[in-house]
C-alpha positions in Angstrom: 0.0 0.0 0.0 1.5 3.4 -1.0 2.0 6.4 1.5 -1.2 8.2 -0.8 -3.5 5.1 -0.1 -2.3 5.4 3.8 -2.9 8.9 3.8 -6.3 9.0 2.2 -7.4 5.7 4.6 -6.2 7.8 7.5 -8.3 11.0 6.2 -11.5 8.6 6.0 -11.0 7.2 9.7 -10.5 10.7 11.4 -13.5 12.6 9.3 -15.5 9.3 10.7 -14.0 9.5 14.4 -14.9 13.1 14.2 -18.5 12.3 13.1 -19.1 9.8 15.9 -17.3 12.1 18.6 -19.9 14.7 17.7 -22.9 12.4 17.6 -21.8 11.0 21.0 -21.4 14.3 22.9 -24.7 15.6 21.1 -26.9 12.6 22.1 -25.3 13.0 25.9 -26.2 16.7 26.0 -29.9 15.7 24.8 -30.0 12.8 27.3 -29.1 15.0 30.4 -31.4 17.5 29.1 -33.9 15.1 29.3 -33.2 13.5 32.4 -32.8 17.1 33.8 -36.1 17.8 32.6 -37.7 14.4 34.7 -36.2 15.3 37.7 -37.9 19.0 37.9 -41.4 17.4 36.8 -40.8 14.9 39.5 -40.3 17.3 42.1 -43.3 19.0 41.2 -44.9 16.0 41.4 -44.0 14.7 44.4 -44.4 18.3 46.0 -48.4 18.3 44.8 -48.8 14.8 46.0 -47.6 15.7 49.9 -49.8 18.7 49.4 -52.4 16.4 48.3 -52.2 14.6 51.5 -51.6 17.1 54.0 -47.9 17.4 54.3 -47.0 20.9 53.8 -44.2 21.0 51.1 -42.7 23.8 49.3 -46.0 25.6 47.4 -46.3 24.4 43.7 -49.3 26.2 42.4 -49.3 23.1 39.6 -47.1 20.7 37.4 -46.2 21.7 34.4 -43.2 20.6 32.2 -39.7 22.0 32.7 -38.5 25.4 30.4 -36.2 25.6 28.2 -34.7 28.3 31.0 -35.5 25.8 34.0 -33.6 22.9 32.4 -30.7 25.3 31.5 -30.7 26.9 35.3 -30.6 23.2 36.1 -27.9 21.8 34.3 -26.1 25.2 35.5 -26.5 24.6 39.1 -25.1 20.3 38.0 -28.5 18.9 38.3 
């Protein structure tokens, strides 16, 4: 195989490791947002439900899905 063959093999691979490296850290950003995004609606949730029942939590007028903004706060503050 000639140095040009090498060199054009070695191109390939590290346009394709640079593909999958950006994929990768794309779909993890997405997943924590996601997860991030649970965890507030949990809260929420679990806040009405000991309101519910008598137990006086924190108020939460109602549950609603996370913001854009509170997901970003979140993941801010290592949520």
């Amino acid at each position: 195989m000639t140095s040009v063959h090498i060199d054009r093999r070695v191109g390939k691979l590290e346009a394709r490791v640079a593909d999958i490296e950006e994929t990768h850290g794309d779909a993890l950003y997405d997943l924590k947002r996601e997860v991030c995004e649970v965890r507030i609606v949990q809260k929420r949730s679990f806040a009405l439900l000991l309101e519910h029942i008598g137990i006086p939590p924190n108020r939460v007028a109602e549950i609603t899905t996370a913001t854009a903004a509170e997901v970003d706060a979140a993941l801010d503050a290592d949520c």
